[in-house]
C-alpha atoms as one frame of an Amber mdcrd trajectory, in Angstrom:
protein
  54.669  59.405  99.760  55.760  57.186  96.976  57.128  59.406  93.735  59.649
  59.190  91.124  62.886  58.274  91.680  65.515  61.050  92.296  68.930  61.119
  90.295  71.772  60.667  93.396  75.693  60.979  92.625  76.571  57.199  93.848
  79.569  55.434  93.453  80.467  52.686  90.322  81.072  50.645  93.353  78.434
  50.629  95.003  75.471  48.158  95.185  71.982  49.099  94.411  69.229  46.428
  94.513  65.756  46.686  93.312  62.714  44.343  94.848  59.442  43.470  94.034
  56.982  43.775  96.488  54.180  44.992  94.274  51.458  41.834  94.512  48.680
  41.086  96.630  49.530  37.659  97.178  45.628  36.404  96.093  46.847  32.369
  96.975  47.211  33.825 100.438  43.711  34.844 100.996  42.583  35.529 103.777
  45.635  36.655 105.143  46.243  39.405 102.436  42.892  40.952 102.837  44.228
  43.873 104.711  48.047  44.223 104.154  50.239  42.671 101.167  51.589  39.149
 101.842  55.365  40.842 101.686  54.355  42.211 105.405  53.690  38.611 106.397
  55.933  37.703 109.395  58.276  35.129 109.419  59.593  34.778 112.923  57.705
  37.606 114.423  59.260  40.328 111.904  57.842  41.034 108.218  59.641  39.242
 105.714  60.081  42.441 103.644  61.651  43.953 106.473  64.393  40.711 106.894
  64.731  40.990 103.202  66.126  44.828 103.575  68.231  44.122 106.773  69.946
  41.267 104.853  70.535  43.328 101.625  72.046  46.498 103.681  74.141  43.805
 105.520  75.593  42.453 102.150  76.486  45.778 101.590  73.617  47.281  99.126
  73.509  50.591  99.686  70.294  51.635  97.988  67.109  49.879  97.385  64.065
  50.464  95.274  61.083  49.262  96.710  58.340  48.125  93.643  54.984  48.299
  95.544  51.835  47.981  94.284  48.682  46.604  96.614  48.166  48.672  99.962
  51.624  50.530  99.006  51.292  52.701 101.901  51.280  49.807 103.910  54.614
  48.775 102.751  55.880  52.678 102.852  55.144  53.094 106.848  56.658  49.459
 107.560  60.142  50.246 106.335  59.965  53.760 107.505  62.491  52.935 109.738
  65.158  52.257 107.381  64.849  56.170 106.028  63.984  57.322 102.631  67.598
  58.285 101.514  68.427  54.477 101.627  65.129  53.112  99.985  62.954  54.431
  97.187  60.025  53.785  96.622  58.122  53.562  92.631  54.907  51.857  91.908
  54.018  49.427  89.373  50.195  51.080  87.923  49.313  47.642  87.030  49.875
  44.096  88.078  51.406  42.975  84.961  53.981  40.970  85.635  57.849  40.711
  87.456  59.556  42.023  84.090  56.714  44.801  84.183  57.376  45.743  88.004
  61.322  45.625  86.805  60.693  48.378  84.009  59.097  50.205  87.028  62.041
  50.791  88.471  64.485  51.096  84.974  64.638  54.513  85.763  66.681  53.684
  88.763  68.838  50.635  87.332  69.368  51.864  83.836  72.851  53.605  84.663
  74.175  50.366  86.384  76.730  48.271  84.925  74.514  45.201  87.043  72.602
  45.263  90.270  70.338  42.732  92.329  66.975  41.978  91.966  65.035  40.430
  94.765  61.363  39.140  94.793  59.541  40.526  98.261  58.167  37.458  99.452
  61.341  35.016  99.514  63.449  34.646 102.477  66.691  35.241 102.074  70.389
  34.562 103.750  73.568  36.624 103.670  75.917  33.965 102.901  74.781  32.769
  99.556  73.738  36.103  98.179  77.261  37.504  99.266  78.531  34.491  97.194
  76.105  35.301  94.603  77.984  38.548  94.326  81.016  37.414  94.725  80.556
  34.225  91.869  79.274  37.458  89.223  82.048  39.905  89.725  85.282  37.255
  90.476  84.675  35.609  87.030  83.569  38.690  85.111  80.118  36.903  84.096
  77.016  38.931  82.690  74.977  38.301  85.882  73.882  35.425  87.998  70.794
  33.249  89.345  70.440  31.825  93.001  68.781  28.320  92.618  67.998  26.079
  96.041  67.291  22.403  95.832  63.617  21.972  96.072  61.900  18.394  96.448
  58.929  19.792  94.825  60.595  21.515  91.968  56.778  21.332  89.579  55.581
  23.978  91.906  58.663  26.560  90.376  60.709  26.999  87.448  63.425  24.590
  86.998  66.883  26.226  85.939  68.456  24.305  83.171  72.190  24.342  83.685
  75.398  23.517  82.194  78.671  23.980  83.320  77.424  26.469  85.968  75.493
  28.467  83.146  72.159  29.106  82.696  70.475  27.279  79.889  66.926  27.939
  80.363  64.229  27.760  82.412  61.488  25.053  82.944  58.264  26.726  84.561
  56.237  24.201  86.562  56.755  21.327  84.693  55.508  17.732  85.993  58.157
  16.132  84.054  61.136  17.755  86.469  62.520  14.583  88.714  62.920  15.477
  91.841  64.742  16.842  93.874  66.097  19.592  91.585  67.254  23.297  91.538
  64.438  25.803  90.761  64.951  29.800  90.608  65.400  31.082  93.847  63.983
  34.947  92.695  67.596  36.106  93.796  69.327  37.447  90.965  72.115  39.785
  89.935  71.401  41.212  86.608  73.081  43.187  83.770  71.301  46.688  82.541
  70.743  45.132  79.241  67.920  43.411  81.379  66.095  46.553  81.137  65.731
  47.021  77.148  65.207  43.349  76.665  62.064  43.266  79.344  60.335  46.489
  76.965  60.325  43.513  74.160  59.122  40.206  75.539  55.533  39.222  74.699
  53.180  38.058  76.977  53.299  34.611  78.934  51.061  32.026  78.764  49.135
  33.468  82.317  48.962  36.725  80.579  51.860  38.384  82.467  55.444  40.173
  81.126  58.130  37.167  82.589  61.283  38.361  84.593  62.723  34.940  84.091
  61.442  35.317  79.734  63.737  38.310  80.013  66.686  36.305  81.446  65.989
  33.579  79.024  65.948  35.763  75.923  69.400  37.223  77.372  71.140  33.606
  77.674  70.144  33.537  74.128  71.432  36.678  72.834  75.353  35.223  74.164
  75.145  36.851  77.579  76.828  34.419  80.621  74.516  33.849  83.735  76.204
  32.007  86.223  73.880  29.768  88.328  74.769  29.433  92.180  73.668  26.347
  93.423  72.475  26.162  97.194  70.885  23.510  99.373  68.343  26.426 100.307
  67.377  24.755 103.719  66.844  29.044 104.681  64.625  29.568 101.346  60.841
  29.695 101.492  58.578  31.499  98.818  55.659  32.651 100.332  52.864  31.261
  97.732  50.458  30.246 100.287  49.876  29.442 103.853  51.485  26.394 104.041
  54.591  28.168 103.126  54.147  30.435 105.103  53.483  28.673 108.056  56.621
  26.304 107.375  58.474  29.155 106.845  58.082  30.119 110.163  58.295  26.928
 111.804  61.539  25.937 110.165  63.319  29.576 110.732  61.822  29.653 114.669
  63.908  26.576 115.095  67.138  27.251 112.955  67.210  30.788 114.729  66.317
  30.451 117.835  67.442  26.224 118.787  65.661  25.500 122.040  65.399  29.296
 123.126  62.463  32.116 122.601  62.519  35.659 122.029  60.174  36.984 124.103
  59.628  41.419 123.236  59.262  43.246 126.341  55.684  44.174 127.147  55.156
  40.728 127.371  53.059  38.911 130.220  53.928  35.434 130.324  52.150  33.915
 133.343  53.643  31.230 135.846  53.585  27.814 134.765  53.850  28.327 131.399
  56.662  26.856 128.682  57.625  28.972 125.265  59.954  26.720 123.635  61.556
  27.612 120.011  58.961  30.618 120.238  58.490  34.146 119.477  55.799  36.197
 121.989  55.597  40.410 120.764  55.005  43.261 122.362  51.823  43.310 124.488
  51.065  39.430 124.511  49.330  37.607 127.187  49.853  34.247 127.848  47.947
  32.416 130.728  49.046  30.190 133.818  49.755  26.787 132.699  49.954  27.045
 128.666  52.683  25.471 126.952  53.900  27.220 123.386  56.164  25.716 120.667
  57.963  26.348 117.632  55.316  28.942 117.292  54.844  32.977 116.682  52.630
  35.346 118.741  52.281  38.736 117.370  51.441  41.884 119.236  48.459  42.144
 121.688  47.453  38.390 121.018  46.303  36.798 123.847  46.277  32.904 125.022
  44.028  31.595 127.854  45.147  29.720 131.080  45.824  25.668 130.058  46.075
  26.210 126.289  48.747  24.554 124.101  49.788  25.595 120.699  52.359  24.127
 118.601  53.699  25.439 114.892  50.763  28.041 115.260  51.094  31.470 113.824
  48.972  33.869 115.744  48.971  37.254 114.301  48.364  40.441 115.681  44.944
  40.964 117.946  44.105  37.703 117.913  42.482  35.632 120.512  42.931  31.970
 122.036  40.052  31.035 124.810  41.272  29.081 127.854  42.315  25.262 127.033
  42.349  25.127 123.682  44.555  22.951 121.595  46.598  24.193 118.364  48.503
  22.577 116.272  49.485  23.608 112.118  47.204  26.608 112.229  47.104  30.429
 111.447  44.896  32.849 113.396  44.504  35.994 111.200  44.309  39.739 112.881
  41.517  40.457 115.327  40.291  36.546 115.288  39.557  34.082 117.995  39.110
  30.482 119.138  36.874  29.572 121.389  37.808  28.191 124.681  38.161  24.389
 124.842  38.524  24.042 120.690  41.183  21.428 119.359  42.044  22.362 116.053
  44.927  20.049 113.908  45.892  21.310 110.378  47.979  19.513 108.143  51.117
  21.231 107.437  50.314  20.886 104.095  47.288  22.788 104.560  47.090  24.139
 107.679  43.649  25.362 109.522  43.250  29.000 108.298  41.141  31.510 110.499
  39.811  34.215 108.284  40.862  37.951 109.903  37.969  39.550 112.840  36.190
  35.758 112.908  35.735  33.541 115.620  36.052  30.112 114.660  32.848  27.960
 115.130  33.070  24.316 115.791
């Protein structure tokens, strides 16, 4: 059930967090065509669900969820978390992050400053805990995460001086890279609130969560900018992303080990390096798995080798077939035999209940 947001006696202390989880994610079609990209997995688990384990453990103690597409989708996947620690509003239209944020203003509006998250960034403890900890220490107005990003035209660039935000640079081929783009990791002042009812439009036709900020650096208010290397930061635009995502945190997480769920059949003779295999999986006698994610109930034939392949949940890989940089949406197959080699730039995509055809 997703209602209105309840008033609850909490602390001055306490955190409260609000994220945005309310898109469809249209750049990741296929993949979106039956849940929102924010239940996407990265390393076998949703990324909305790592998003709300790392905010608990930085000690948030409420979160309002901003949902939008398939919203009961996003509802059932975090049931486990219970509703008296997140809330859930929804945004009516997809009009933009500074329109998802007045969404929730009901819930932030009382708050002296509180984080805002985007739903389909990865995120770390350590730098958001210094995030925090930068904001309140110093006494400034709020903060920005930015991460170091060698394709900084694909973002917006934060324009800083003396640790300060400046402004912000959306997408702009003129950026040198590398440089340090908006991470979607923020802790904002209240004031946030009133000045996102009074922005215009952007240029795409959307109410801007980062115009708001802008307008508010503007107006005298101090947002710090933490810088990060942001080797744990992925934005999940696409499948390329999302596929490195999971590629790069299999490896940082798990080294040379797997986590295998139980339920599991993993057959003799066969290798799972730097892997995750869920519940229910088969894989067959001889295969060899790395750096990659099986999802629940997939299945791999005997001989077949797959390597920074995302295989997600139902999905089907005949006997001796050979995958390397691809993404197997729910319910889909390969045939036996098939050697498929994506770029992982743009990895080979199969579309949700399809078999691939050579």
């Amino acid at each position: 059930m997703i209602g209105v947001l309840s008033g609850r006696s909490v602390s001055p202390d306490d955190l409260r967090a609000v994220v945005l989880a309310a898109g469809m994610g249209s750049r990741m079609n296929p993949l979106t065509s039956e849940r929102p990209k924010h239940l996407l997995p990265v390393a076998g688990e949703p990324v909305l669900k790592r998003t709300v384990r790392t905010l608990f453990g930085v000690g948030v103690e409420e979160v309002v969820m901003v949902v939008g597409y398939l919203a009961e989708k996003v509802v059932a996947a975090l049931s486990e978390f219970g509703s008296d620690r997140i809330k859930f509003v929804r945004q009516e239209a997809p009009l933009g992050t500074a329109h998802a944020l007045l969404s929730a203003g009901e819930f932030v509006s009382s708050e002296r400053q509180f984080l805002l998250v985007y739903g389909d960034v990865t995120l770390k403890p350590e730098p958001v805990e210094r995030l925090i900890e930068t904001v309140r220490l110093k006494s400034f107005d709020g903060g920005v995460l930015g991460v170091l990003r060698p394709d900084p035209w694909k973002f917006g660039t934060l324009l800083v001086k003396d640790g300060l935000l400046q402004g912000i640079l959306e997408k702009s081929r003129e950026v040198r890279p590398p440089a340090i783009v908006n991470a979607g990791i923020y802790v904002l002042p209240r004031e946030v609130v009133d000045v996102s009812r009074k922005i215009g439009l952007s240029p795409r036709g959307e109410y801007e969560l980062t115009d708001a900020l802008v307008d508010l650096v503007r107006t005298g208010k101090r947002i710090a900018v933490l810088e990060d290397p942001g080797d744990w930061w992925f934005d999940l635009g696409g499948p390329s992303e999302l596929l490195r995502a999971n590629v790069e945190t299999l490896a940082r997480e798990l080294g040379s080990n797997s986590s295998i769920r139980s339920g599991a059949i993993i057959n003799r003779g066969v290798s799972v390096l730097s892997s995750f295999v869920g519940e229910g999986a088969f894989v067959g006698e001889g295969s060899f798995i790395e750096l990659s994610v099986l999802m629940g109930s997939t299945s791999v034939g005997r001989g077949s080798k797959l390597q920074k392949t995302l295989v997600l949940e139902g999905a089907k890989v005949g006997r001796g077939a050979r995958l390397v940089n691809c993404i197997l949406g729910p319910e889909s197959s390969v045939p036996s035999g098939v050697e498929l080699t994506g770029d992982p730039g743009e990895p080979v995509v199969i579309p949700p209940h399809s078999t691939y055809r050579p």
